[in-house]
NUPASE-883982 format. One record per residue (C-alpha): residue number from 1; residue in one letter; x, y, z. Coordinates in steps of 0.05 Angstrom, whole numbers, padded with zeros to 5 digits. Layout:
// residues N
+-----+---+--------+--------+--------+
|   k | r |   east |  north |     up |
+-----+---+--------+--------+--------+
| NUM | A |      X |      Y |      Z |
...
+-----+---+--------+--------+--------+
***
This chain:
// residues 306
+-----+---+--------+--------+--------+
|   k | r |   east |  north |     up |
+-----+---+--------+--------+--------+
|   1 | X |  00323 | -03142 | -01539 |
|   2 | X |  00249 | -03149 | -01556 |
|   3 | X |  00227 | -03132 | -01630 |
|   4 | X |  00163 | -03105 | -01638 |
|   5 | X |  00110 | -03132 | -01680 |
|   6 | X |  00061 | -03101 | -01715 |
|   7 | X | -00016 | -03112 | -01698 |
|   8 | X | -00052 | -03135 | -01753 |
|   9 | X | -00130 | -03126 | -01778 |
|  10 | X | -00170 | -03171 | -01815 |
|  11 | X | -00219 | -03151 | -01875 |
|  12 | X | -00270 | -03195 | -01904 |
|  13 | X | -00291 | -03175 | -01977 |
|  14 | X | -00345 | -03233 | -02009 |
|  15 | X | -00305 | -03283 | -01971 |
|  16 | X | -00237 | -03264 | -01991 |
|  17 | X | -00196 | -03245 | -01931 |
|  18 | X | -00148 | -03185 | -01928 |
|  19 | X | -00099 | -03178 | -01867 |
|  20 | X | -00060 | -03098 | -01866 |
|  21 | X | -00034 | -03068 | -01809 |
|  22 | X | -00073 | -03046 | -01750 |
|  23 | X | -00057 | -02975 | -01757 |
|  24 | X | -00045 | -02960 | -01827 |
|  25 | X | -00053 | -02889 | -01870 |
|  26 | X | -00083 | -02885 | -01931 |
|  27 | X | -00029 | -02891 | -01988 |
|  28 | X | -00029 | -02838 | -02046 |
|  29 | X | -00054 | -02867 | -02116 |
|  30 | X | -00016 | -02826 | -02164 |
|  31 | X | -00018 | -02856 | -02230 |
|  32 | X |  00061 | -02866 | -02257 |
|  33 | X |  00041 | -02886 | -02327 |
|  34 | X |  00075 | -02946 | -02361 |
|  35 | X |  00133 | -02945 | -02407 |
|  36 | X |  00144 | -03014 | -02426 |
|  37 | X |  00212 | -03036 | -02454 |
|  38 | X |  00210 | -03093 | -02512 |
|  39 | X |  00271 | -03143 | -02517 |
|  40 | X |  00284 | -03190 | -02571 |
|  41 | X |  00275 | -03254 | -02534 |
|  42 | X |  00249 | -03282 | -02467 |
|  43 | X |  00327 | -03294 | -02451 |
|  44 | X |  00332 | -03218 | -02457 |
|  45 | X |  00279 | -03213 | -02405 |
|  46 | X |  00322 | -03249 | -02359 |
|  47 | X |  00372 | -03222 | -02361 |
|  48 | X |  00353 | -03156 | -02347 |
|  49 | X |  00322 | -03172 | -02293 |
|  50 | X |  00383 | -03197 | -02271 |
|  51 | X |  00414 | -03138 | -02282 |
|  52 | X |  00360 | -03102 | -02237 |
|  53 | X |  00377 | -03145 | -02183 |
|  54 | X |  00448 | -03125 | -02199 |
|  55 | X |  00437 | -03056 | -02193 |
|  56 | X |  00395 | -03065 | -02119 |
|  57 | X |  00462 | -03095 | -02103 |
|  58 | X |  00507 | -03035 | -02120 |
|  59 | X |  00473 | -02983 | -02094 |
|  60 | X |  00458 | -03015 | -02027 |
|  61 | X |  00489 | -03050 | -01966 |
|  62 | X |  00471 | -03106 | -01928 |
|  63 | X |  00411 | -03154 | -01942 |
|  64 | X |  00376 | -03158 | -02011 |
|  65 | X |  00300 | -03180 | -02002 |
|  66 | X |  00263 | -03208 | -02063 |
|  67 | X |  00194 | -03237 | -02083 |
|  68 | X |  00208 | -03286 | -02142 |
|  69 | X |  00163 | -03297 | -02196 |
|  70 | X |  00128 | -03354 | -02209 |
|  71 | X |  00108 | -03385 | -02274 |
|  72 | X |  00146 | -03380 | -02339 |
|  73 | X |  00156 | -03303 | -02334 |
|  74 | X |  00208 | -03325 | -02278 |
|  75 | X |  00240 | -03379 | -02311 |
|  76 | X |  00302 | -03350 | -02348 |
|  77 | X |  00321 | -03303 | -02288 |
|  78 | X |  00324 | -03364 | -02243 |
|  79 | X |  00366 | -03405 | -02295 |
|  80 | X |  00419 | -03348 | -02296 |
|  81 | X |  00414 | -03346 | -02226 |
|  82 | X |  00427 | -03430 | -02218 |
|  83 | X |  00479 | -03414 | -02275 |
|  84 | X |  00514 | -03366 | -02223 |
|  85 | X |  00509 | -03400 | -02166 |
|  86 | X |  00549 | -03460 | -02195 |
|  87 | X |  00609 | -03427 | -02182 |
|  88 | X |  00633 | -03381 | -02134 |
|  89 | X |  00645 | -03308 | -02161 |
|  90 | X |  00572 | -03292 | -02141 |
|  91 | X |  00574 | -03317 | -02077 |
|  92 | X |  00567 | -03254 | -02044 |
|  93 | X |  00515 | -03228 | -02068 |
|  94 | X |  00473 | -03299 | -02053 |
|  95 | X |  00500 | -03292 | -01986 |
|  96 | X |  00457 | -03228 | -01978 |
|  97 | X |  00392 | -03252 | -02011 |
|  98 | X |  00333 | -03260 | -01965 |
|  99 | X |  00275 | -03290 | -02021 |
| 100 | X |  00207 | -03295 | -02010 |
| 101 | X |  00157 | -03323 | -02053 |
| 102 | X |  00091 | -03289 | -02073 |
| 103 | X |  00025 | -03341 | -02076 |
| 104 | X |  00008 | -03402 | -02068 |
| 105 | X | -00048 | -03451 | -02065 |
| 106 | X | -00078 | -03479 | -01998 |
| 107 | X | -00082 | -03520 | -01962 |
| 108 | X | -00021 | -03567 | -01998 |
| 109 | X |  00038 | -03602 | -01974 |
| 110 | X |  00096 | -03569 | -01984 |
| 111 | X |  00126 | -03626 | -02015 |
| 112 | X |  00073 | -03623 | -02069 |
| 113 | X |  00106 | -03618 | -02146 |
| 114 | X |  00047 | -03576 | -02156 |
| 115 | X |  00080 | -03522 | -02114 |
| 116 | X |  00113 | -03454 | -02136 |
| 117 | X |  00171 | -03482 | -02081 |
| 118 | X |  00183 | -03539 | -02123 |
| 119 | X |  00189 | -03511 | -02184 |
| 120 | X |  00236 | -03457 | -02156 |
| 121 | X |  00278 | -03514 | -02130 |
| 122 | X |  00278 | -03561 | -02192 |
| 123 | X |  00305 | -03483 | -02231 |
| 124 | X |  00346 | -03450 | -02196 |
| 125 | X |  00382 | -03510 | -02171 |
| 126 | X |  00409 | -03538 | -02093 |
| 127 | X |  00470 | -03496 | -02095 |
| 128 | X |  00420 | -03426 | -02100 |
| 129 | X |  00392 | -03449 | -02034 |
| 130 | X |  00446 | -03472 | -01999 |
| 131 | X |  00482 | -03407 | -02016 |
| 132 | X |  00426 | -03346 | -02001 |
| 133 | X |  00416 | -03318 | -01938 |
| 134 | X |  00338 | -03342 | -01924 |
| 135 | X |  00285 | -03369 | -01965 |
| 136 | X |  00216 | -03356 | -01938 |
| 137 | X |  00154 | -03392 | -01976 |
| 138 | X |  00090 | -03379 | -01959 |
| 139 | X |  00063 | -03444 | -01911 |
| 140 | X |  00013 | -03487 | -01938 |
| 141 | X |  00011 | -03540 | -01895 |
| 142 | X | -00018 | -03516 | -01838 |
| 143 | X | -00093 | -03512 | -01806 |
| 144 | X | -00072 | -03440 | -01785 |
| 145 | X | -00064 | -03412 | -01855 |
| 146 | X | -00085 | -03339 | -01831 |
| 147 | X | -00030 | -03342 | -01776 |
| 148 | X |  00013 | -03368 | -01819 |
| 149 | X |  00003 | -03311 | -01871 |
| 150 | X |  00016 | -03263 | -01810 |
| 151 | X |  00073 | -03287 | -01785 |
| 152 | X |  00110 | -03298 | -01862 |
| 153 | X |  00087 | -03212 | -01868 |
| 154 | X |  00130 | -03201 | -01800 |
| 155 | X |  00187 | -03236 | -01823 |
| 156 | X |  00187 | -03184 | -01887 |
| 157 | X |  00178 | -03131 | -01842 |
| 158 | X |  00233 | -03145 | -01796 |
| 159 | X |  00277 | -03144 | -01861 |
| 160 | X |  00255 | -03073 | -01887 |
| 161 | X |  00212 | -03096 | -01938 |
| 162 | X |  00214 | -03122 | -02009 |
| 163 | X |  00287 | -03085 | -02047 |
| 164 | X |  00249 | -03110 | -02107 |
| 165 | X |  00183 | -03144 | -02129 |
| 166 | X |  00191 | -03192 | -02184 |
| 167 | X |  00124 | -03190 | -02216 |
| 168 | X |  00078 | -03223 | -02273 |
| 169 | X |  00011 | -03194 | -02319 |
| 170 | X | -00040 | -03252 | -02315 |
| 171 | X | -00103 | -03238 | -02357 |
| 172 | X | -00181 | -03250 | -02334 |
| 173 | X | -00243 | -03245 | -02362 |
| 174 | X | -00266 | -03175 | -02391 |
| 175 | X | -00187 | -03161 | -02416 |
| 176 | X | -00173 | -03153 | -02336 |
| 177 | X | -00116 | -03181 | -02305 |
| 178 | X | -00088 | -03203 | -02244 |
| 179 | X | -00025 | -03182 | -02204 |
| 180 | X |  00004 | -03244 | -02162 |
| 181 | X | -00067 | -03274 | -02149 |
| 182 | X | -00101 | -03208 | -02134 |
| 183 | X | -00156 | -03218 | -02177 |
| 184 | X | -00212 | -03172 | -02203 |
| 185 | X | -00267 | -03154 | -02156 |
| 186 | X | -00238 | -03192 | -02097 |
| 187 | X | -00235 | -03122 | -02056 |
| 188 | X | -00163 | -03116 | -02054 |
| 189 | X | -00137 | -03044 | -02025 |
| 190 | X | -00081 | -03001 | -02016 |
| 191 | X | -00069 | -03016 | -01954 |
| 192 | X | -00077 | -03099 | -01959 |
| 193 | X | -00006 | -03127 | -01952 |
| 194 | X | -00030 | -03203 | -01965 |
| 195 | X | -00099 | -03239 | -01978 |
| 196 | X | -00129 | -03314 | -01980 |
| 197 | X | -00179 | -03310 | -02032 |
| 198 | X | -00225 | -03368 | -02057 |
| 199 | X | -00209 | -03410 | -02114 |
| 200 | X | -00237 | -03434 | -02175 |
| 201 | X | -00233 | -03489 | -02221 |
| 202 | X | -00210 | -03445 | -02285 |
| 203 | X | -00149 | -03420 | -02235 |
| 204 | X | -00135 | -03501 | -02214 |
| 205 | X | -00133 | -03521 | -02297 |
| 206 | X | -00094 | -03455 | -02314 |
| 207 | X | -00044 | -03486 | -02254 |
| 208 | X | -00036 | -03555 | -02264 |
| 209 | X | -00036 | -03548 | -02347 |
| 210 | X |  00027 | -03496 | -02340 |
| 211 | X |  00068 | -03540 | -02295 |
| 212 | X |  00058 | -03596 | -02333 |
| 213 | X |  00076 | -03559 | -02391 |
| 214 | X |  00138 | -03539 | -02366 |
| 215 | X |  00167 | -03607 | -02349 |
| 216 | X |  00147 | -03607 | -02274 |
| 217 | X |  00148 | -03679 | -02246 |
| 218 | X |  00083 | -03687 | -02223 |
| 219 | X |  00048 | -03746 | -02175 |
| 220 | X | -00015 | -03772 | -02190 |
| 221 | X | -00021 | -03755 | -02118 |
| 222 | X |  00001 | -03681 | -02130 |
| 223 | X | -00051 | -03673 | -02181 |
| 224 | X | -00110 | -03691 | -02133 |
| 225 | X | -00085 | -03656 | -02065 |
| 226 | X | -00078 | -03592 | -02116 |
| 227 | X | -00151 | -03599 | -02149 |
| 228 | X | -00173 | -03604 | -02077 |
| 229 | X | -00143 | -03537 | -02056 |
| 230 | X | -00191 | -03494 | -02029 |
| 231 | X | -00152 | -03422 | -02032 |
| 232 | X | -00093 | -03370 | -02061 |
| 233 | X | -00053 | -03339 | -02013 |
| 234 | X | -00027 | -03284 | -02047 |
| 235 | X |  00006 | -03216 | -02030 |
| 236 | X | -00031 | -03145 | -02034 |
| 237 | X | -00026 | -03082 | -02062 |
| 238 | X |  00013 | -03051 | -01991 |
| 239 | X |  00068 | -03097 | -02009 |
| 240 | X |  00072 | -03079 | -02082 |
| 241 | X |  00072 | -03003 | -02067 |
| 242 | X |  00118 | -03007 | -02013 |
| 243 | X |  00170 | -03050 | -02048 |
| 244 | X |  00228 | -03002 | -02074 |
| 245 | X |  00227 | -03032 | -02137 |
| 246 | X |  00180 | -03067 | -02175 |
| 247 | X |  00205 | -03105 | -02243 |
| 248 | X |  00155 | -03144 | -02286 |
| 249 | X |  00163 | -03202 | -02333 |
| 250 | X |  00106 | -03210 | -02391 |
| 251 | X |  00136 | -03270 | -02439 |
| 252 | X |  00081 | -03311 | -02455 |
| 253 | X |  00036 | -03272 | -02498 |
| 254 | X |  00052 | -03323 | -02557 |
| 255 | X |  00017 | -03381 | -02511 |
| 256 | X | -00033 | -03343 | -02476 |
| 257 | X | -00053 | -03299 | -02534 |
| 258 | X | -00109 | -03266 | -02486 |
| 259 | X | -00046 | -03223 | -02449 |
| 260 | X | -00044 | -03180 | -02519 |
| 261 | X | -00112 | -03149 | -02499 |
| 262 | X | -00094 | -03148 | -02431 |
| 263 | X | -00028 | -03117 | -02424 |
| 264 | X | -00050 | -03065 | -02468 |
| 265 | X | -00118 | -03045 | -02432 |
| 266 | X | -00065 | -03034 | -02360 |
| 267 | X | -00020 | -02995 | -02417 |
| 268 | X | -00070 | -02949 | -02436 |
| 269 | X | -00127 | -02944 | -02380 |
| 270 | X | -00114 | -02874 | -02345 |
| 271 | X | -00130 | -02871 | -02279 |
| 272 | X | -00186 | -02834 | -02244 |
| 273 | X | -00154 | -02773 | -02206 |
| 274 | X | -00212 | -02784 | -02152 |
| 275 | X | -00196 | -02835 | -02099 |
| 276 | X | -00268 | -02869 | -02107 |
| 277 | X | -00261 | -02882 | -02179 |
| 278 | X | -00196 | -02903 | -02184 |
| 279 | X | -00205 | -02955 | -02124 |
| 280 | X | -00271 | -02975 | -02170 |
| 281 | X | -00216 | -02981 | -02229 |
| 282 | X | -00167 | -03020 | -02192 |
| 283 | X | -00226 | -03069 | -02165 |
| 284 | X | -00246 | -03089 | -02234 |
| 285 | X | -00166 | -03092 | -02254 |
| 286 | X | -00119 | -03108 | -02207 |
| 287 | X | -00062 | -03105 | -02265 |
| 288 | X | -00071 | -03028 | -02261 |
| 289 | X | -00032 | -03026 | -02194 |
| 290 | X |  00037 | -03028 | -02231 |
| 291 | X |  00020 | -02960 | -02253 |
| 292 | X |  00021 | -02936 | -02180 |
| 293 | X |  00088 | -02942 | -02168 |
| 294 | X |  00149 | -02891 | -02184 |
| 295 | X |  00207 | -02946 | -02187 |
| 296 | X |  00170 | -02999 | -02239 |
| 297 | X |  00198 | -03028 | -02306 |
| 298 | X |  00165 | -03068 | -02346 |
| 299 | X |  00203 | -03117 | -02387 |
| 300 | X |  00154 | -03149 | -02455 |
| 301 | X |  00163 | -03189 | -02524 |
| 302 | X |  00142 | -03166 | -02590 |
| 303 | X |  00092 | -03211 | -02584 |
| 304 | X |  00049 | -03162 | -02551 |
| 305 | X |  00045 | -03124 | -02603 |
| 306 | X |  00061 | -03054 | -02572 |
+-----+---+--------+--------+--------+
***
């Protein structure tokens, strides 16, 4: 039996390259609002987010497919999820996980301890891999990283798509922010599913100063093959809208103060009923996309302040 595969297109918007389907229709931009819920501690966090992914598992069959999240908004839902998968009561449930990561920085060896991949692995533990379905990272060792890209979006599609899109709030200049590593003015659509966009030394610092803060074991090595990286792959808006659910982490605000501003411009920015000026809206802050969708939850600290 042949499976068909969708025909992609290529966009080029001030050199940062989005790839979307062929044939695509315009999707609606209906502004959901935000209702953020505030726990008592980043442990909290996790474990509601957890508890999403133990909801996904209850009210459907077959696979699960997730996008982790990187950084330290992930980090206490993938030690609950090591913690689990030390023993065996879970084992079901890994057994149906197909995870997929959501950026990374290019070209780099896989290998590299600079790597989202590695710092999955050194969290959530061997005995996660060994027991989930798949685990699909983005390739960043290749000369082919477009290809690549395209062939990492069939592989979601043959699945059904993202069941849920783990997701972070990453501030930028003007109290913007970024979702994944679509970042302000980079031309980002409705209808991108994934993206390579130029990087910049701020984005490198940001990078290597949070994995060495949290205890990554990183290679002198590492450190230069990373500062040489000349992109972020990242996924689009297409694959944020079209996930069923998207869940967001924001646990840092007490280390990256900026995030107060931030999260609470995408909290109370209302969004343009007219397609033009909301797309204009969404260009300047890409953080605004989480109010698109009609299955999102957003999980804070008091630190916030909201």
């Amino acid at each position: 039996m042949t499976t068909h595969k969708p025909a992609f297109s290529r966009e080029d918007k001030n050199n940062n390259v989005w790839l979307s389907y062929a044939e695509t229709a315009d999707l609606p931009l209906v502004d959901h609002g935000l209702s953020p819920t505030v726990l008592t501690s980043e442990l909290a966090v996790g474990e509601a987010m957890l508890n999403e992914l133990m909801l996904t598992a209850k009210e459907k069959s077959g696979d699960i497919n997730i996008a982790l999240l990187g950084g330290r908004g992930g980090q206490q839902l993938h030690r609950l999820l090591g913690e689990l998968a030390s023993d065996s009561e879970y084992d079901t449930l890994f057994a149906r996980l197909n995870v997929f990561t959501q950026d990374a920085l290019a070209p780099m060896a896989m290998q590299n301890g600079l790597s989202f991949v590695r710092d999955f692995e050194r969290i959530l533990g061997p005995a996660f891999f060994e027991k989930i379905k798949s685990f699909t990272p983005m390739r960043t060792d290749t000369d082919g990283l477009e290809a690549s890209l395209i062939d990492y979006l069939q592989k979601l599609e043959s699945l059904g798509g993202l069941d849920i899109f783990f997701i972070g709030h990453g501030p930028e200049a003007e109290n913007a922010s970024h979702l994944a590593y679509i970042k302000p003015f980079s031309g980002a659509q409705a209808h991108h599913l994934a993206g390579l966009i130029p990087i910049s030394s701020s984005i490198l610092e940001h990078h290597i100063s949070k994995f060495k803060a949290g205890g990554s074991d990183i290679s002198v090595v590492d450190e230069k093959e990373c500062r040489d990286a000349q992109f972020i792959l990242t996924l689009g808006p297409a694959t944020i809208l079209n996930a069923k659910k998207v869940v967001q982490s924001v646990v840092d605000a007490s280390t990256a103060p900026a995030k107060v501003a931030t999260y609470r411009k995408v909290l109370n920015t209302k969004l343009d009923p007219e397609r033009s000026k909301v797309e204009a809206q969404l260009n300047a802050n890409p953080g605004l996309w989480v109010r698109l969708h009609p299955n999102f939850k957003s999980f804070v600290l008091p630190d916030l302040g909201i």
